[in-house]
C-alpha positions as CSV (number, residue, x, y, z in Angstrom):
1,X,-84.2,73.1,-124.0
2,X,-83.8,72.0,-127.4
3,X,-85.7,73.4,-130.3
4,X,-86.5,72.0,-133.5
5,X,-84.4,73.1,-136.3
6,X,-87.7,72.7,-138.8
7,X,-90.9,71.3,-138.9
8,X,-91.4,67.6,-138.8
9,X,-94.0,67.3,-141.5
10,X,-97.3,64.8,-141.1
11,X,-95.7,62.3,-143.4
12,X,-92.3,61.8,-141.8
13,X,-94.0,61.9,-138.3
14,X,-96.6,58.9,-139.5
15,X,-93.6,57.2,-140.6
16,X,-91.8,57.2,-137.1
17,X,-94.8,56.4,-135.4
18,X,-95.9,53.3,-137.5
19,X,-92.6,51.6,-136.2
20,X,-94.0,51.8,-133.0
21,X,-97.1,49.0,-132.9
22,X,-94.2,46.5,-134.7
23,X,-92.6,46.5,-131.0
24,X,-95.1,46.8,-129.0
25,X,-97.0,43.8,-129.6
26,X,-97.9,41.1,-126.7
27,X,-95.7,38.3,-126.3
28,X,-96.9,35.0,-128.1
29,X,-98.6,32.5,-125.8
30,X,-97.3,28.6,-126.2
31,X,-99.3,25.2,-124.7
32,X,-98.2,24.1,-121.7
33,X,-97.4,19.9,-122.4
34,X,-98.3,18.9,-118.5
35,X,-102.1,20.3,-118.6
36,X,-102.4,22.0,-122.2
37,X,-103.2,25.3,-120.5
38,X,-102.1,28.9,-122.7
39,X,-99.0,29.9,-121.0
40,X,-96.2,32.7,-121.4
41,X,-92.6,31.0,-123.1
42,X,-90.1,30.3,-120.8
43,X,-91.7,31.0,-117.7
44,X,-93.7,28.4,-115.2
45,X,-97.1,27.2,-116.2
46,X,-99.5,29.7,-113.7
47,X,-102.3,26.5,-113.4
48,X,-100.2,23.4,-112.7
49,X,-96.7,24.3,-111.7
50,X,-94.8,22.6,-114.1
51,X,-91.8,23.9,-116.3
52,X,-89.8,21.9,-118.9
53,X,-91.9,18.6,-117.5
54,X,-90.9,19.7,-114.0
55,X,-93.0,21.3,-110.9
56,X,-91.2,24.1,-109.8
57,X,-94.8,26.0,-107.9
58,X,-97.1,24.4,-106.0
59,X,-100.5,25.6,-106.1
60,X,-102.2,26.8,-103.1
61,X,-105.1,25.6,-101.9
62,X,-106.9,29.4,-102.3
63,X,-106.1,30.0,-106.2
């Protein structure tokens, strides 16, 4: 395995790691324009169906 030349000291470390919570953030939620609903971007609305003005799901009678 490989083995650390030196130590990686606290600052250094904290800076790598601070990068991470930049990337890792959830993806930004839009409106959907048939029933106004949050929904993801660019993927079908989950309560009506519809995608750029469009029903591309049908909801089941269950959900």
């Amino acid at each position: 395995m490989a083995t650390p030349k030196s130590k990686v000291s606290k600052s250094r470390r904290d800076k790598r790691r601070a990068q991470f919570t930049a990337r890792s953030k959830a993806a930004g939620t839009t409106t959907c324009p048939n029933c106004g609903e949050p929904t993801l971007p660019h993927r079908a609305c989950r309560h009506c169906g519809h995608y750029k003005g469009r029903l591309v799901t049908r909801k089941s009678a269950n959900s």
